[in-house]
C-alpha positions in Angstrom: 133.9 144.8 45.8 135.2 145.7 49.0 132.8 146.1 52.0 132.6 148.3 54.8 135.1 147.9 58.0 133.7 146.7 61.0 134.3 143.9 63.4 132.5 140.9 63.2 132.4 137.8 65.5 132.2 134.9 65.5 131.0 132.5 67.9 132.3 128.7 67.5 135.9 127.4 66.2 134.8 124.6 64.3 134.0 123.9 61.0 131.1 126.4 60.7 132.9 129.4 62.4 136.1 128.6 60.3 133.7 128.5 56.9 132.3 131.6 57.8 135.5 133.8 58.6 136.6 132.2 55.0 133.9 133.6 53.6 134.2 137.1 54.6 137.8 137.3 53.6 136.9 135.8 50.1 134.3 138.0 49.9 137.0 140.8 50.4 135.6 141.9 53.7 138.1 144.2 55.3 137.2 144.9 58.8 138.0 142.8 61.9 137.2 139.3 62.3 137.2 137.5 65.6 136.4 133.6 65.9 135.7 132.7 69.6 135.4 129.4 71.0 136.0 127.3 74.0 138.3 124.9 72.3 142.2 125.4 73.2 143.6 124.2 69.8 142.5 125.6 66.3 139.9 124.1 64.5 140.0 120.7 63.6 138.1 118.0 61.5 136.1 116.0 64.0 135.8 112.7 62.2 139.2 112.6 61.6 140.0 113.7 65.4 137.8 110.5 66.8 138.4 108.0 63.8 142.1 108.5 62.8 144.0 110.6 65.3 143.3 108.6 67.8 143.9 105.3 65.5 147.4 107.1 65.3 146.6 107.1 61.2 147.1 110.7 61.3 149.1 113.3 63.3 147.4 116.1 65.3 148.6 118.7 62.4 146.7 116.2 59.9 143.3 117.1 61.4 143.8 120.8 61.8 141.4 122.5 59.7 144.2 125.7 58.6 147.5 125.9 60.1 148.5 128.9 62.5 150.0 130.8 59.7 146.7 130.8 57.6 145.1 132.9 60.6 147.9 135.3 60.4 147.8 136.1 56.9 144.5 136.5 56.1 144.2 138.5 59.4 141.3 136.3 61.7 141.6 136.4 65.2 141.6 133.5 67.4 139.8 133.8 70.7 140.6 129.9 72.2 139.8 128.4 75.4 137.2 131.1 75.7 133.2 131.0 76.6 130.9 134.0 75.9 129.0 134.3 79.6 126.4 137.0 77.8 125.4 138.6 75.0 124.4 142.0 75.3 122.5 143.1 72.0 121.4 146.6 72.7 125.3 147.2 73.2 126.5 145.1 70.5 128.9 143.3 73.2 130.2 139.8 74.1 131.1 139.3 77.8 133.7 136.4 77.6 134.5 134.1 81.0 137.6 136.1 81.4 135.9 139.6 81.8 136.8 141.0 78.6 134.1 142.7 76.7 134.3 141.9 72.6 132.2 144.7 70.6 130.6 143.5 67.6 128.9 145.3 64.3 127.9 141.9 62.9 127.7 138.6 64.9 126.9 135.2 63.9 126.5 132.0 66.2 128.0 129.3 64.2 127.8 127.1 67.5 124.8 125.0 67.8 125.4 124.3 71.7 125.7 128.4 72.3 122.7 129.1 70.5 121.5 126.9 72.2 122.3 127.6 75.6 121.3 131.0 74.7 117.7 130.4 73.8 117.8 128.1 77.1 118.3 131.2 79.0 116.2 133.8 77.1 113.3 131.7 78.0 
């Protein structure tokens, strides 16, 4: 079953924003995907990060969650080094720290710290 094309994004990098942008594509979801998310690298196993990397067990390629190539091919766009400033619901748009304005049909926060930070400031 293939499902309507839209663009959905995604807020966070890590494990959860990574799971989820898997998801849609195995779910044959055909429209846009956009992870977005203020690390600079791709996503990476913590543990393995604080516990091995730095032990020098593993290389830095060793804790990367997917390689560069695996965002490629099954089309998922990376938005690094990036914070979302606002989220503007009646528009269906992300204001990023840059000025750019993502659109969005679907959004999910697979952050905890932006959600968050978001409720922080709705209240």
């Amino acid at each position: 079953m293939t499902h309507a094309a839209g663009t959905v994004i995604v807020l966070g990098t890590g494990l959860a924003g990574l799971r989820t942008a898997e998801t849609l594509r195995t779910q044959d979801y055909e429209g846009r995907v956009i992870l977005v998310g203020e690390a600079k690298h791709l996503p990476y196993e913590h543990p393995a990060l604080s516990e091995e990397l730095l032990a020098g067990k593993r290389s830095a390629e060793q804790v990367m969650l997917r390689k560069p190539e695996f965002f490629e091919q099954e089309q998922i766009e990376l938005v690094p080094d990036r914070r979302v400033e606002q989220l503007d619901a009646e528009r269906c748009l992300a204001l990023l720290d840059d000025g750019r304005e993502l659109g969005w049909d679907a959004l999910v926060i697979a952050d905890a710290l932006a959600l968050s930070e978001e409720l922080d400031r709705d209240s």
